[in-house]
N, C-alpha and C positions, 0 to 999 in steps of 0.2 A: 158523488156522495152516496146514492144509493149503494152501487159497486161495493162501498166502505162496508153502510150498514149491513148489505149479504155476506160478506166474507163475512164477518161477526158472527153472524145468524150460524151461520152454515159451521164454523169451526165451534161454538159453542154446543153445537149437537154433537157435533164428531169427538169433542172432547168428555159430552155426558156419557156417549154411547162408549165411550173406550171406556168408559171406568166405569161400567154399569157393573152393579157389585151388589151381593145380597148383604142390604144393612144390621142385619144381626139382630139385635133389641130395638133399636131406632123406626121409628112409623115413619113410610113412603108418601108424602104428601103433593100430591099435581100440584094443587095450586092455593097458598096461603095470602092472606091478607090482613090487614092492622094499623094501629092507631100508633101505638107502644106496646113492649111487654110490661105485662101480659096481657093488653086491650088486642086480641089477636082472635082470629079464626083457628089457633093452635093452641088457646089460651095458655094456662101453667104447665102444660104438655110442650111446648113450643120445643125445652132441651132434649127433647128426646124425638124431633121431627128431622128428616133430611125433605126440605124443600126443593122442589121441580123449578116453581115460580111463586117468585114471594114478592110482593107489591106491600112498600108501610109509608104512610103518612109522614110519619116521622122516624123511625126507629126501628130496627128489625133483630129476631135472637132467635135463632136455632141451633139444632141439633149437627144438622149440617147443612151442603148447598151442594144438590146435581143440577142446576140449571143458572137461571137467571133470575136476578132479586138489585131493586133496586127499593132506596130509603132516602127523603129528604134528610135526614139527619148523620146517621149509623147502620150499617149492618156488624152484628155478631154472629160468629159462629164459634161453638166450643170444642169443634171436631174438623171436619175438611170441607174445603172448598172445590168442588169439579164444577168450574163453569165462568161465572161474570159477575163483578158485584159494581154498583152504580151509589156512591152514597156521596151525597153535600158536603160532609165533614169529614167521617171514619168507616173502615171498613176493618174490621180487626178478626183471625181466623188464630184460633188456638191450636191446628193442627195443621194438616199439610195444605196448600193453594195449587192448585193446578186452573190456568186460565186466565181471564183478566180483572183484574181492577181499576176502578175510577173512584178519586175521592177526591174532593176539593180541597181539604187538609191532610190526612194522612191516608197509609196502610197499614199494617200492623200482621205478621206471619210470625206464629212463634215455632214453626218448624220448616219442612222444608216448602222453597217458592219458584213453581213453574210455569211461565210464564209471561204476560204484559203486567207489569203495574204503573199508573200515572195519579200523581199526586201533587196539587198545589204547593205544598210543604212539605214532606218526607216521607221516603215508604224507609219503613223498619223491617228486617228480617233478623227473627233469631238462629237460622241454620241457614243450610244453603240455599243462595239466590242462584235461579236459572232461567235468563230471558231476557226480556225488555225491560228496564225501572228508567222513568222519569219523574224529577221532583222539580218544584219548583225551586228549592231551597237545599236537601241534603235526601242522600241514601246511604241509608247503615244496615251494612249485614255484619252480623256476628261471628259469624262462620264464613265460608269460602261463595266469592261470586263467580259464577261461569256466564256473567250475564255482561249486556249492552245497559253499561250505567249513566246516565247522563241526569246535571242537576246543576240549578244555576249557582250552588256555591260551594258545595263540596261533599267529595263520595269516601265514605268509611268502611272498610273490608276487614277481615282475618287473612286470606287471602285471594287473591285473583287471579283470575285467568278466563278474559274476556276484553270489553274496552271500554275507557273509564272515559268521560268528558265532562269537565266541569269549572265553573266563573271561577273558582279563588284555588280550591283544593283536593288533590286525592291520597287518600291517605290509608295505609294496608301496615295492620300492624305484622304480619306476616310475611310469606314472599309474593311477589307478583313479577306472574308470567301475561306480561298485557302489552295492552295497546292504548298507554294513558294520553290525556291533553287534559291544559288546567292554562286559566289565568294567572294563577300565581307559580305554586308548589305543586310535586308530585315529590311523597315522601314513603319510604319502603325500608320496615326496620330488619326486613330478612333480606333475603337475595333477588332482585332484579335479575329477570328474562324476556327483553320484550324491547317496547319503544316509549321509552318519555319523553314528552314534547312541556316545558313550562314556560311560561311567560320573564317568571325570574331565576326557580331552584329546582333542582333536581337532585332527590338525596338516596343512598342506598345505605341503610349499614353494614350489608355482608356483597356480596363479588355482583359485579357489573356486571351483565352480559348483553350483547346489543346495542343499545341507539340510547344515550341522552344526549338531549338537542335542548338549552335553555340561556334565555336571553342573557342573563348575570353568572348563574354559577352553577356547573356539576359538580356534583361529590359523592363519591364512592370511598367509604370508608373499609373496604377489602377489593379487591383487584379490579380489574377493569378490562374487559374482553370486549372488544368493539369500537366504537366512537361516541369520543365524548367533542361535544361541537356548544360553546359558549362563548358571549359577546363580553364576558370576562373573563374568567378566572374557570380553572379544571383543576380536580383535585383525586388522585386515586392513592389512598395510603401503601395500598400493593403494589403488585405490577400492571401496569398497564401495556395488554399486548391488540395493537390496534393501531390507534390515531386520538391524540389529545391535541385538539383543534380550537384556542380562545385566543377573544380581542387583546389578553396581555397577560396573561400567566397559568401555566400548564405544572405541575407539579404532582409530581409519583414517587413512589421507594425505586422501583427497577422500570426500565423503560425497554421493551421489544415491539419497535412498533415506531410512529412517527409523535413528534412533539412539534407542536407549529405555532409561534405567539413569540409576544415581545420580550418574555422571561420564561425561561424556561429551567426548572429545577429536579433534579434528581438524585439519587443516590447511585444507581450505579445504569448504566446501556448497555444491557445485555447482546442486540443483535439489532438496535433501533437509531433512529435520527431526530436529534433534538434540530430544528431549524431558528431562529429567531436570533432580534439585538442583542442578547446576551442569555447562552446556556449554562447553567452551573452545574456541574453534575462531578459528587463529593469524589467518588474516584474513577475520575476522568481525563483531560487532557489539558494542564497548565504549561506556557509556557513566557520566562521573562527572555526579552530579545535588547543587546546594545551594540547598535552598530553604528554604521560610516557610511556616506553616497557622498558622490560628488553634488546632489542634489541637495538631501541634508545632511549637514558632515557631520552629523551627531544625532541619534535615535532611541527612543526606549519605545518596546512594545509588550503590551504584553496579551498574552493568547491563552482563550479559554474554551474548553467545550469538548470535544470528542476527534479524535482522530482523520475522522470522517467530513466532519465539519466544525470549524472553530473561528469563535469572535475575536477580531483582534480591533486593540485601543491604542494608540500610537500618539506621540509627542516627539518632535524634531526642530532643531535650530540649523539655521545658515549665516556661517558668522566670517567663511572666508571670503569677504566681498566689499562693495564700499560700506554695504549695511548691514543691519542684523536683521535677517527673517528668522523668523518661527512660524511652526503648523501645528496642528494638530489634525489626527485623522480616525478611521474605522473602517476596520474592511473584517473581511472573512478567507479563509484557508481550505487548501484539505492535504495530506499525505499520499501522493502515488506510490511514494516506494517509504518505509518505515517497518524497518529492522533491529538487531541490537546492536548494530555497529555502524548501520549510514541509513540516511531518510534523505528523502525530497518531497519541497512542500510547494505547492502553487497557492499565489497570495492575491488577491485583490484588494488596492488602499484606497482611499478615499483624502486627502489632507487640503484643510480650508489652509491658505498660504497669506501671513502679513506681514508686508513689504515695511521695515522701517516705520514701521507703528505698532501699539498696541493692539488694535485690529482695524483690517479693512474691510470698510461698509460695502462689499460687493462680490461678487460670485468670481472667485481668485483661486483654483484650484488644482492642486496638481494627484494626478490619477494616474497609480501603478500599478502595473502586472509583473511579480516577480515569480523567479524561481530558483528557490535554496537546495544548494547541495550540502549537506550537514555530516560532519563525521562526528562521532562520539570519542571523548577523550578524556572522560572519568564518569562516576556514577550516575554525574548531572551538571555535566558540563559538556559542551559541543561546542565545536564551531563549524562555520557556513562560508559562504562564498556563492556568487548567484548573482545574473544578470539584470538590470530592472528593465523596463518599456514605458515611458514616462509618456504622456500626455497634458500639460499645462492649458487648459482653460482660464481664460478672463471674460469678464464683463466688460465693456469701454463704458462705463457709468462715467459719469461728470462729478469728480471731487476738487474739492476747493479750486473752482472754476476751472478746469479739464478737463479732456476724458484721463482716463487712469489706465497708464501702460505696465504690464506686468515684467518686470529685468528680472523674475527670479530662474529662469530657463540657466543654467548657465554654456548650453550654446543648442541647437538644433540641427536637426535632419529633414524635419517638415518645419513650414511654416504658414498659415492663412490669417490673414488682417481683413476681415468684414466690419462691417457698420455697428456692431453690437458687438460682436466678439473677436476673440483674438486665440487662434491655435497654435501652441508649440510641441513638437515632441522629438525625442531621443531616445534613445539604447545608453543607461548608466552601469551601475555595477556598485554592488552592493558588499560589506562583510562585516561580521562580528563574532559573538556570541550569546548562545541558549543559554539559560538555566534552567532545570528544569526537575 
């Protein structure tokens, strides 16, 4: 603690002696003292005194401040602050602050602020802040802050460029080039350069650039350069050239860059990868599929999403048999070769499989690895051909006093019968056709 109070000591003389200045009209006073104004050793002179060292009772007003001045109530000054001001309630300086403040309710700079200031409830700055501000409650500059702002509920700027820390809010009606954190919100109605971290939102209304990171929802209302990374929802009306990374929905106009979440939507993928359960991207890659297996001799699939990578939803019946199965399944795709006149697509399916029921209550599934050879044979019409690699998983679950044998294989190559499960698999062969 000593340590504390010398550094003080010592930077408040270094900071009198830098700015030692011939005051013009203004009387040079060592050392003032008082009650209120004008109960002062300055008395009705007080506006026109730059104090050294000003001790008040309750209350203090001068002309200016080269030292240190400390007031149970207030200090005024109606000119500049070079140095330290100590007040219970307020410390208000109608010109420039260079230095520190302490007030137990506010600060108050209506020009420019350089600087520590610490206040119970808010430091106010009407031009630029530069330095330390904490509040207990809120810091508002009017102008542009290049400072370290921190306040337990929310910090208000024109612009920034420093780092902002605060309980509920930061808010920059301009742009900011920061390094925000907030419990709630960090909102910027200009352009974002920097990192916002929020607890629920992060909002820009002109281009992205860099890092938002928040628990519910980013939104960038012009492009989005960077990572946007939310436990919901990502929203860039531009392009987003980077990574839109949320718990279940990523949505941009043009996507260069990655898309990662359980829905994913765009308008068009310039050079990028939508990943997730279902991509929609308006001019992208649809494709309806009906075909034929020995496995299920009747299919409709249909396939969404990007060249690159696409969802596919699948519905199939097995009716040449003593019974009628049905599936349903979802898998995903991509194109090795796609051209105007022939593609090949590699598919992974997924199909829950019931045996002669409506469904069955148990892990009955059959899992494919295909590969389609596709010619083109009108504008939007193909057909395919392509081998499958079938894999049949069951449960031996205990149905209507049994265990539950799966006959939908209709013959194998491998076979394993464990205590739990039951493996089939084959080499089938697939054909139909796209439309697309």
């Amino acid at each position: 603690m000593k340590k504390i109070y010398f550094t003080l000591l010592i930077s408040i003389l270094v900071i009198t002696n830098l700015f030692a200045q011939s005051y013009g009209n203004y009387k040079k006073v060592p050392f003032a003292f008082g009650l209120f104004p004008p109960v002062s050793t300055n008395g009705t002179n007080a506006g026109n005194c730059i104090n050294q060292v000003s001790m008040n009772l309750i209350s203090g007003y001068s002309g200016g401040l080269a030292g240190f001045e400390f007031s149970a109530f207030s200090n005024t000054e109606r000119d500049f602050v070079r140095g330290a001001q100590f007040a219970g309630f307020l410390n208000f300086v109608n010109g420039d602050f260079t230095g520190y403040q302490f007030a137990g309710f506010a600060n108050f700079n209506r020009s420019v602020a350089r600087g520590f200031q610490f206040a119970g409830f808010a430091n106010f700055n009407y031009a630029e802040a530069n330095g330390l501000l904490f509040a207990g409650f809120a810091n508002f500059t009017k102008g542009k802050s290049l400072a370290l702002q921190m306040a337990g509920f929310a910090n208000f700027c024109e612009d920034v460029q420093g780092i902002q820390g605060s309980g509920f809010a930061n808010i920059v009606k301009g742009n900011g080039k920061a390094f925000q954190m907030t419990g709630f919100a960090n909102i910027t109605l200009g352009e974002v350069n920097g990192t916002q971290l929020a607890g629920f939102l992060n909002y820009s209304k002109e281009k992205m650039q860099k890092v938002q990171i928040a628990g519910f929802s980013n939104i960038s209302m012009n492009d989005a350069k960077g990572l946007q990374l939310a436990g919901f929802a990502n929203l860039a009306k531009g392009t987003t050239e980077g990574a839109q990374i949320a718990g279940f929905l990523n949505v941009a106009k043009q996507v260069d860059g990655l898309q990662l979440g359980v829905i994913n939507v765009s308008d068009t993928v310039k050079s990028g990868l939508p990943i997730g359960f279902l991509s929609i991207v308006r001019h992208g890659f649809y494709e309806l599929e009906i075909s034929a297996s020995e496995a299920l001799n009747t299919q409709a699939l249909f396939k969404i999403g990007v060249d690159k990578f696409y969802n596919i939803f699948a519905v199939g019946s097995q009716f040449l048999g003593d019974e009628f199965n049905w599936g349903f399944g979802y898998g995903m795709g991509t194109h090795i070769v796609n051209n105007e006149r022939f593609k090949t697509q590699l598919e992974l399916i997924s199909y829950h499989i019931n045996e002669g029921k409506n469904w069955i209550n148990t892990y009955n599934d059959l899992n494919q690895f295909r590969i389609n050879f596709t010619k083109k044979i009108g504008n939007n019409l193909d057909v395919f051909a392509g081998p499958n690699f079938n894999l049949m998983i069951t449960n031996n679950k205990i149905i209507d006093g049994r265990p539950f044998e799966s006959d939908f294989a209709p013959y194998s190559i491998y076979s394993h019968k464990g205590k739990r499960t039951t493996l089939k698999g084959w080499i089938g062969f697939s054909a139909g056709i796209h439309f697309n």
